[in-house]
SERO-4910 file (N, C-alpha, C, O; in steps of 0.05 Angstrom, whole numbers):
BEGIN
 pado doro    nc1    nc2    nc3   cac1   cac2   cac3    cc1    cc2    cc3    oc1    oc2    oc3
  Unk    A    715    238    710    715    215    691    687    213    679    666    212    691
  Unk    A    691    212    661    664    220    641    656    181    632    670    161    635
  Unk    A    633    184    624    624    155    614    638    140    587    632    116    583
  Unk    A    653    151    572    667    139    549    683    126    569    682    101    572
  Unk    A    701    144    586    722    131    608    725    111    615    742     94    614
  Unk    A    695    117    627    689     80    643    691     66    626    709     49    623
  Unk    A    666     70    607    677     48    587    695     32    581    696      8    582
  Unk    A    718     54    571    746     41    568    761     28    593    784     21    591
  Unk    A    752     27    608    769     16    628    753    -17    641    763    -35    655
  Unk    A    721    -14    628    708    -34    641    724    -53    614    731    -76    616
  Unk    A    725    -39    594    718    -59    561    755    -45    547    758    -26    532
  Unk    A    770    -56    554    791    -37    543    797    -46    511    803    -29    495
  Unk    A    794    -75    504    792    -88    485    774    -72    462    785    -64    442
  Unk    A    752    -67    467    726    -56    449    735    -33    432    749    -17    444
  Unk    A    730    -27    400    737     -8    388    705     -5    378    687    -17    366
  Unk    A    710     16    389    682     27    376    678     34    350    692     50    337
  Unk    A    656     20    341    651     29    320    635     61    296    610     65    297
  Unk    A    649     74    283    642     94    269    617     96    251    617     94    226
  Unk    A    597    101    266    573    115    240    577    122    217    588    144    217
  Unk    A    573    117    200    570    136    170    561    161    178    542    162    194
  Unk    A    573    183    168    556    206    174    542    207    151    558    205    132
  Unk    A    516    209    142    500    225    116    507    252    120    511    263    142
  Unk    A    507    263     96    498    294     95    475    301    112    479    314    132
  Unk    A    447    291    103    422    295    110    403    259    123    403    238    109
  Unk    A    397    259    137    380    232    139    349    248    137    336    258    155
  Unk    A    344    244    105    321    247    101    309    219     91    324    200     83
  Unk    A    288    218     91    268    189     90    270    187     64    269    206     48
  Unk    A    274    153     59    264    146     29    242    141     23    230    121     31
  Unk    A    231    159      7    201    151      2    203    141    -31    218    150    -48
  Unk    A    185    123    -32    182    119    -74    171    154    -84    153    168    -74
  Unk    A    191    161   -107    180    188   -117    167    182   -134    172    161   -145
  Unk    A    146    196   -143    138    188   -174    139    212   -188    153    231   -183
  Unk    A    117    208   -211    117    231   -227     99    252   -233    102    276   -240
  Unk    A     79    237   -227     57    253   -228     56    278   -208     67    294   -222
  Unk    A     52    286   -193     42    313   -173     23    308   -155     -1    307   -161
  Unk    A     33    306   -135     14    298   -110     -4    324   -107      6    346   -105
  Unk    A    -33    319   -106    -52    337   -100    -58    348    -74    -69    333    -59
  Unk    A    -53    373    -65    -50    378    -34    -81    411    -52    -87    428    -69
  Unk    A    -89    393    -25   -126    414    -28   -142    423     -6   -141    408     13
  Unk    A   -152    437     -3   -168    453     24   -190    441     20   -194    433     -3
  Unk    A   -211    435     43   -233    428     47   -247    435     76   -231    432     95
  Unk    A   -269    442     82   -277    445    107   -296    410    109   -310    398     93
  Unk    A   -289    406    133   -306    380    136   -321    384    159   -308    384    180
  Unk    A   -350    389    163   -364    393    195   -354    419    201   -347    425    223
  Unk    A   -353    431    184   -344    465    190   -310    470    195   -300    492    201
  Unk    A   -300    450    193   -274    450    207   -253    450    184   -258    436    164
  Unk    A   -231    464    184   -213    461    165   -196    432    162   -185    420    181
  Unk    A   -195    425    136   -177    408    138   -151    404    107   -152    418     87
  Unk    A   -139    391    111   -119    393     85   -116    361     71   -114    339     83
  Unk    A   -116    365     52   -120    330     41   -102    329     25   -100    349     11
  Unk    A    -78    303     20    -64    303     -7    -72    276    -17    -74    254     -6
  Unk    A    -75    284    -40    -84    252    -58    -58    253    -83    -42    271    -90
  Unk    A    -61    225    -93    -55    220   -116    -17    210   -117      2    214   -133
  Unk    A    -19    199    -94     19    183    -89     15    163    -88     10    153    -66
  Unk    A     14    148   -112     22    122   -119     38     92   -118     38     71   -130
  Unk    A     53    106    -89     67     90    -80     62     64    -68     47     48    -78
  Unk    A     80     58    -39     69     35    -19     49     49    -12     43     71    -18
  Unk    A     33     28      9     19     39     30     35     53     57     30     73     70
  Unk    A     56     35     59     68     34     82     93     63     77    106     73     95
  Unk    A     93     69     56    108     98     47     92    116     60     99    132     77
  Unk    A     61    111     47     40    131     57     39    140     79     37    164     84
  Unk    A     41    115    101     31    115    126     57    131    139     53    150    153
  Unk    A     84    122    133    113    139    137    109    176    138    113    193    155
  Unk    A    100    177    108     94    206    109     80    217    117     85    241    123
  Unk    A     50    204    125     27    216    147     49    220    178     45    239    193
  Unk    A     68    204    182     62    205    210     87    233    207     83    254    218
  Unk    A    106    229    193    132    256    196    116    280    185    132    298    188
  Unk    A     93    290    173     85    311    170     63    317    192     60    340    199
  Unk    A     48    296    205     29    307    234     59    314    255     57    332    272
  Unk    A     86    299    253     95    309    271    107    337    266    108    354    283
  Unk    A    116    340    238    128    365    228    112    390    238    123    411    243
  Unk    A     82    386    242     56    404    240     60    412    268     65    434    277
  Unk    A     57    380    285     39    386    314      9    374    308     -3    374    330
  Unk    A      1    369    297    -27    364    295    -29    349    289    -10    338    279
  Unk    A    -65    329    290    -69    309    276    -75    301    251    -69    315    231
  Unk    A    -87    280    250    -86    268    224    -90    242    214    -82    225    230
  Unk    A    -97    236    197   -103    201    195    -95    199    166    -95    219    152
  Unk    A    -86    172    154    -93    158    127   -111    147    117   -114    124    126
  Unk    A   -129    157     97   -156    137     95   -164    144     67   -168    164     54
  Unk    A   -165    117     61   -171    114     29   -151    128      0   -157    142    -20
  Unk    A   -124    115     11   -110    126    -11   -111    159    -12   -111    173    -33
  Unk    A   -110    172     18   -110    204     27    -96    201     49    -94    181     63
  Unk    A    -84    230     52    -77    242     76    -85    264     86    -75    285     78
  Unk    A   -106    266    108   -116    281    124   -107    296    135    -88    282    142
  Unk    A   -101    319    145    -85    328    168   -108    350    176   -122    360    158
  Unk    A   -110    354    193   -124    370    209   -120    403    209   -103    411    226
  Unk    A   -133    424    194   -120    443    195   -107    453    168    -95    436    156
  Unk    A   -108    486    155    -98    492    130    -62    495    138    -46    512    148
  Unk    A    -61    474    128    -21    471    124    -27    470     99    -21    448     90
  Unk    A    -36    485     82    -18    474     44      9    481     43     26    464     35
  Unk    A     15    506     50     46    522     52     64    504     60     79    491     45
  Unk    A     62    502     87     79    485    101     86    452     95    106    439    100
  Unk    A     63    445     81     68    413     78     74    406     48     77    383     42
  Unk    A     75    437     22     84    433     -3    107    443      3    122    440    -15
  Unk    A    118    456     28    139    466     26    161    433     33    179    424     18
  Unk    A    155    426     52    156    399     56    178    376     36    200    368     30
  Unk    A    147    375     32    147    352      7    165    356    -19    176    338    -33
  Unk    A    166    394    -22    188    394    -43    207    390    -32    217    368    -35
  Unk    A    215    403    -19    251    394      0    259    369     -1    283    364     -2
  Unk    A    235    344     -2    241    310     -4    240    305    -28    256    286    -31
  Unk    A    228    313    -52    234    314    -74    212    304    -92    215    291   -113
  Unk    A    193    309    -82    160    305    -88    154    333   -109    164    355   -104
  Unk    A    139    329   -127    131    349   -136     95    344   -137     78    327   -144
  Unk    A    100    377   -123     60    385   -111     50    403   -134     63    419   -147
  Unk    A     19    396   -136      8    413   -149    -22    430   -129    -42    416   -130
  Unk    A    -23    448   -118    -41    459   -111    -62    462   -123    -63    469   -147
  Unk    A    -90    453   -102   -111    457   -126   -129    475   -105   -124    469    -82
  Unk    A   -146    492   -107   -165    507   -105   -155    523    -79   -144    516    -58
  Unk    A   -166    551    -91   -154    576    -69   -124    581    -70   -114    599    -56
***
């Protein structure tokens, strides 16, 4: 007797209710138009990856910092209308961002 089982026998009354399935549960972020700037920089000798120029919420911002440090593995912060991430991801995080429907423009290298 498996746990739905019990269920039904503690709650026989109860109809469970059905999820929507989505196709995809990808995040809503505000899109815009312009081209988010994703750029290489060494800071203290250290690599790092920066995207500027998304116009959105803040709280969009802060959404997308945290699902691309998790996408990565690595860290990362929000600071000053940027996103930091720790480490050369341009590939990986324009690859990203197009899939959600952002359009990137690479700048230097």
């Amino acid at each position: 007797m498996d746990l739905g089982d019990q269920l039904k026998n503690l709650f026989p009354d109860h109809v469970p209710e059905e999820e929507p399935k989505s196709e995809e549960n990808k995040p809503d972020y505000w899109l815009q138009d312009e081209p988010i700037i994703c750029k290489y920089e060494k800071r203290k000798g250290k690599p790092v990856t920066i995207l500027e120029g998304y116009n959105g919420a803040d709280s969009d911002f802060k959404k997308l910092t945290k699902e691309l440090k998790t996408l990565l593995g690595v860290g990362g912060s929000f600071k000053n209308e940027a996103i930091i991430i720790q480490g050369d991801y341009r590939d990986k995080i324009m690859d990203y961002l197009k899939e959600n429907g952002f359009s990137v423009k690479r700048v230097g290298g």
